[in-house]
C-alpha positions in Angstrom: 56.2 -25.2 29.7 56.2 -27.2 26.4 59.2 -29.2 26.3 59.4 -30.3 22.7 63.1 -29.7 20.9 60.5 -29.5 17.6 59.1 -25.9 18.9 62.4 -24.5 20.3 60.0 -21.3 20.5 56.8 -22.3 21.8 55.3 -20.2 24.3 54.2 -21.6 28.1 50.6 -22.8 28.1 48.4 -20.3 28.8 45.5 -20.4 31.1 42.1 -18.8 29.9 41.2 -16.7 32.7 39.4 -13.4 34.0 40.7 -11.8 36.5 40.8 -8.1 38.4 44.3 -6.7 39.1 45.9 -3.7 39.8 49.0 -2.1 38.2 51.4 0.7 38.7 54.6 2.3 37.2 56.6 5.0 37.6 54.8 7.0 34.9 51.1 5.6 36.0 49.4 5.7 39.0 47.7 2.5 40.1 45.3 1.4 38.4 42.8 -1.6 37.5 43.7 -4.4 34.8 41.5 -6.8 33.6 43.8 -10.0 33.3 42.6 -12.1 30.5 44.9 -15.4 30.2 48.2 -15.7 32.7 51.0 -18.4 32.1 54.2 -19.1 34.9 55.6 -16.8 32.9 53.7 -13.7 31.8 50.2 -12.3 31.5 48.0 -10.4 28.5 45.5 -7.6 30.0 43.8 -4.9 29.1 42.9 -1.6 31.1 40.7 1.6 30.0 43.1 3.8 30.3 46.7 4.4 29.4 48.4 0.8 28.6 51.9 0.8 29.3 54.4 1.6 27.0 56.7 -1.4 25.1 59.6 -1.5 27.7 57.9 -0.3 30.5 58.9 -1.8 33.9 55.6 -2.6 36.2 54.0 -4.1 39.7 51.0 -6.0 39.1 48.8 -6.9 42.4 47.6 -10.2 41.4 44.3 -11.4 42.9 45.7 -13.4 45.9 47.6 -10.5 47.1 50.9 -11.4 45.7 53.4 -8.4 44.3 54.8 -9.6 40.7 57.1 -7.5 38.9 57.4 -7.3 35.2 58.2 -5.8 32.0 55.3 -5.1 29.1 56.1 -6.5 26.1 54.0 -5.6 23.3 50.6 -3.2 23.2 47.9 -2.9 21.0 45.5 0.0 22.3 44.6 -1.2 25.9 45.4 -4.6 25.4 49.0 -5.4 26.4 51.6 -8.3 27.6 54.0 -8.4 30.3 56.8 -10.5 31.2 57.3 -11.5 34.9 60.5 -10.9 36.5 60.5 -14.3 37.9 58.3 -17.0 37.3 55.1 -17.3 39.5 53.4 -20.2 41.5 49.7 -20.7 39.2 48.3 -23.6 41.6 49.0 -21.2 44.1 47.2 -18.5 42.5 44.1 -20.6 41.9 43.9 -22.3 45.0 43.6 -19.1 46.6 40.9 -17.9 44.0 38.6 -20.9 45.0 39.1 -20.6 48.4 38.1 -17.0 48.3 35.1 -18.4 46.2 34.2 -20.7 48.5 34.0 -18.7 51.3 32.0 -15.6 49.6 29.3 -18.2 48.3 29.4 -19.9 52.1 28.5 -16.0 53.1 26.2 -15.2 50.6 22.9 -14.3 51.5 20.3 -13.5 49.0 17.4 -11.9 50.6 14.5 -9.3 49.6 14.3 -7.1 52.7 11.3 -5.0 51.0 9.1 -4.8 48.1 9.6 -2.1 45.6 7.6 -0.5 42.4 9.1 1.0 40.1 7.4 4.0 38.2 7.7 5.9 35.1 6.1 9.2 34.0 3.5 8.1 31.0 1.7 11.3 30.3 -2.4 10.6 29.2 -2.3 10.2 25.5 -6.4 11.3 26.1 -5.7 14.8 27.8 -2.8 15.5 25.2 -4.1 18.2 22.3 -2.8 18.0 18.5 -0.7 21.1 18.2 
């Protein structure tokens, strides 16, 4: 969190981020978020369905598994901000996101098990008539 007494309002530093969530309320069913930058102390994501509403109290799933509780702040179409309840851990949160990296591209294998062709239907321009 900026520190400086010359921005008594300044906002934590945000990281740039994307990454898949999930979210619920009372009013909305669970349902994926798209979370584009996160701080310690909030988050701004967007969904294509119903945001929630200013006020609204919700769980967010983060992408290491963790349970976070919040409040959205503001909405603008599907593109909304929440509060956290509490403060969260970011180091953790990306160290788990690396590791999780590491390990898919560790079992990734990229193989062509068979040869395909694809078609399309191209009718004769020379058997065609002129109607």
């Amino acid at each position: 969190m900026i520190q400086d007494s010359s921005y008594p309002n300044a906002r934590e530093l945000r990281e740039r981020r994307l990454l898949r969530g999930l979210m619920r309320s009372e009013r909305l069913p669970t349902f994926d978020v798209v979370i584009r930058n996160i701080s310690c102390g909030g988050m701004s994501a967007t969904c294509k369905g119903l945001p929630p509403l200013v006020g609204e109290t919700v769980e967010i799933q983060l992408p290491d598994n963790r349970q976070v509780s919040g409040t959205a702040r503001w909405v603008s179409e599907q593109v909304f901000g929440i509060a956290f309840d509490e403060p969260i851990n970011l180091g953790a949160l990306f160290d788990t996101i690396q590791r999780q990296r590491e390990l898919a591209e560790r079992n990734a294998s990229w193989e062509v098990k068979s040869k395909h062709r694809v078609t399309d239907f191209r009718p004769d321009l020379a058997r065609m008539r002129r109607v």
